[in-house]
C-alpha positions in Angstrom: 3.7 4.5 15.3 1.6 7.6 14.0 0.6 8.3 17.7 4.3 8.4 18.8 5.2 10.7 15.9 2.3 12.9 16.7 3.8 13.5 20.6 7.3 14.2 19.0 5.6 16.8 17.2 6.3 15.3 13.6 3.4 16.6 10.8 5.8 15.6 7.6 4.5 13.5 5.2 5.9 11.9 1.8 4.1 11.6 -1.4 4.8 9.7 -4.4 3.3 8.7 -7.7 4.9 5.6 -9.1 3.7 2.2 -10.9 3.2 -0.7 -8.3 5.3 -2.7 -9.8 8.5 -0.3 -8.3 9.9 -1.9 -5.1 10.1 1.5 -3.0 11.8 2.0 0.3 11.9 5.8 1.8 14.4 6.4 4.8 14.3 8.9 7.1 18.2 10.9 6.8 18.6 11.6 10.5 21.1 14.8 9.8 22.0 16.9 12.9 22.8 19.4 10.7 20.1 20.2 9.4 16.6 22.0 10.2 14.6 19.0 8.4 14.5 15.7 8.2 15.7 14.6 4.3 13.5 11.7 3.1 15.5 8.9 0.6 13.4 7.3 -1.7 14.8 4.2 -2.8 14.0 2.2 -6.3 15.0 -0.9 -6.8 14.2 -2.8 -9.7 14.6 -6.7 -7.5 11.2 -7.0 -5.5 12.1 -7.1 -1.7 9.8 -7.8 1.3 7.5 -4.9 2.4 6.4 -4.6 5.8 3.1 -2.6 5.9 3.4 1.1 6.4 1.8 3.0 9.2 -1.2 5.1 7.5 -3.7 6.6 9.0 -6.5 4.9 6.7 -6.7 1.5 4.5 -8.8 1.8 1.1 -8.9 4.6 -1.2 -8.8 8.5 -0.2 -11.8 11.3 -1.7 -8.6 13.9 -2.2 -11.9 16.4 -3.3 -13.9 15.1 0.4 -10.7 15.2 2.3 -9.8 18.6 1.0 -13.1 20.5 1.5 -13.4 18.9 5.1 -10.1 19.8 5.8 -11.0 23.9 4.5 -14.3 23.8 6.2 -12.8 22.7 9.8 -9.7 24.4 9.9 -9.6 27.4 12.4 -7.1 29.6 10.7 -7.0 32.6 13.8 -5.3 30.6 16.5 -2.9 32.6 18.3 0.7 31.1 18.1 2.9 33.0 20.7 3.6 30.5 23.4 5.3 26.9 22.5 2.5 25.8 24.5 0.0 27.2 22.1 2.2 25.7 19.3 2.2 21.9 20.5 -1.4 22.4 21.2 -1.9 23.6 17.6 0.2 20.8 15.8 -2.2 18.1 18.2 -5.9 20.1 16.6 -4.2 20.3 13.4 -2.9 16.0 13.3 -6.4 15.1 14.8 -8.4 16.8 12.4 -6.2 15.7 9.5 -7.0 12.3 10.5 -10.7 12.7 11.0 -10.9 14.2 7.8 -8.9 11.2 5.9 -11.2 8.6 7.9 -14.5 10.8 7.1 -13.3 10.6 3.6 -11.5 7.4 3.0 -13.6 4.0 1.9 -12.0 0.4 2.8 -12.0 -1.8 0.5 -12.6 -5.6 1.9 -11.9 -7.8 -1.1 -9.0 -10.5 -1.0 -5.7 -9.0 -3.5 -3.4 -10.8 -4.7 -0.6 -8.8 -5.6 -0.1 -7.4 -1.6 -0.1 -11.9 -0.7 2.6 -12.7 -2.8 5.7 -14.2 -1.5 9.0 -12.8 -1.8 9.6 -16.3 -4.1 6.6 -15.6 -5.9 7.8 -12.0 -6.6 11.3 -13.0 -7.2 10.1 -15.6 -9.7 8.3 -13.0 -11.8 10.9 -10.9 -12.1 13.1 -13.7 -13.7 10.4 -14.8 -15.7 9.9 -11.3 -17.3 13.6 -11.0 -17.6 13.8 -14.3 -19.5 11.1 -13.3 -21.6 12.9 -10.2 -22.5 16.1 -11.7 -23.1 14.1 -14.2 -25.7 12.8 -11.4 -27.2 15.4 -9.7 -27.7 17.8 -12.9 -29.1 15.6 -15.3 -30.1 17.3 -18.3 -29.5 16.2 -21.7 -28.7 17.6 -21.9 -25.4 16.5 -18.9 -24.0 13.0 -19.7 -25.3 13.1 -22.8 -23.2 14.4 -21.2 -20.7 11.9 -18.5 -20.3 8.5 -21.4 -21.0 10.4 -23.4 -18.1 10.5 -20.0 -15.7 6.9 -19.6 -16.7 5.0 -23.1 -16.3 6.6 -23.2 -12.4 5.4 -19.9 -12.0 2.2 -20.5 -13.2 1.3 -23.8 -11.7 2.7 -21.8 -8.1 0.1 -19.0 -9.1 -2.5 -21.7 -9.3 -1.9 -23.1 -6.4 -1.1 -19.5 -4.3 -4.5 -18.9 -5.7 -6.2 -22.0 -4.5 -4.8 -21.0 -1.4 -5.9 -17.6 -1.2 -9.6 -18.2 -2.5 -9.9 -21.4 0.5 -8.9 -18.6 3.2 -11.2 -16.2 1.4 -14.0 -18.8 1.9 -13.0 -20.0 5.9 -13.6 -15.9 7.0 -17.1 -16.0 5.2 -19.3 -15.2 8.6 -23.2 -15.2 9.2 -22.7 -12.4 11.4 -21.8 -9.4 8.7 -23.7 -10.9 5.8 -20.5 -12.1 3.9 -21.3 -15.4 3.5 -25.0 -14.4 2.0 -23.3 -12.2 -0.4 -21.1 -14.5 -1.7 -23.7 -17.2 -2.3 -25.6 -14.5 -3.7 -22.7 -13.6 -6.6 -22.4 -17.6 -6.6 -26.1 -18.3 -7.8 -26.4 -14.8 -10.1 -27.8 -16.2 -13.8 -25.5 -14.4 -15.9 
């Protein structure tokens, strides 16, 4: 996907700063009309399945590593007069933005929980959070059972989405990269 933007020529990107727990969704506003492409950020407060979006690295980003990298490779004097030398700009300039976020990015390798959960799982906490705000709010008997009921099926689900996720975490243990040694290693740590 980032490859075929690359070719078009595309070097936009969108950044935002919200809590996980926002459901986002930015569209692209294809408008003729104009000489950008608008981005639409949608919020929605009802969790909704999220695909995986293209990035050029997984794990966290050095901002400070990317930034000097960035200033320290960047050939500022390149001529610009023919759309040749343009395109052949835009490709130096995409390639060394993604070396520099790969030199400066780290992966992180641990199992999460919060990226694995269902769309029932996330659905479920919603309503639980709603109940318990409602019985907060009222106080009321019923709502109070409602929002204990909500919360012991999500609970025993978590258990058991849990369960699930630590038995998958243990199956990809392999001799090969020293996974499995390290776990057994934090397994037999005297604490």
């Amino acid at each position: 996907m980032l490859k075929y933007l690359l070719e078009l020529g595309y070097i936009d990107f969108f950044i935002t700063k919200l809590p996980n727990h926002f459901s986002t969704e930015a569209v692209n506003l294809n408008d003729p009309a104009s000489d950008h492409t608008p981005v639409l950020l949608l919020i929605d407060v009802q969790p909704s399945v999220k695909q995986n979006r293209p990035t050029i690295t997984l794990g966290t980003t050095n901002w400070n590593e990317f930034r000097a990298t960035v200033s320290n490779k960047i050939i500022l004097n390149t001529k610009l007069k023919s759309p040749s030398d343009i395109d052949h700009a835009i490709v130096k300039l995409s390639d060394l933005i993604q070396i520099s976020a790969k030199d400066s990015s780290t992966q992180h390798l641990s199992y999460s929980q919060a990226t694995d959960l269902s769309p029932d799982l996330r659905l479920l906490i919603a309503e639980k959070r709603r109940a318990r705000l409602k019985w907060q709010q009222t106080h009321y008997p019923a709502d109070k059972t409602k929002y204990n009921s909500i919360s012991n099926k999500l609970k025993s689900l978590l258990k058991t989405h849990k369960a699930n996720l630590y038995k998958n975490h243990l199956q990809n243990l392999s001799l090969t990269n020293g996974s499995l040694w390290r776990k057994t290693k934090s397994l037999l740590r005297i604490t």
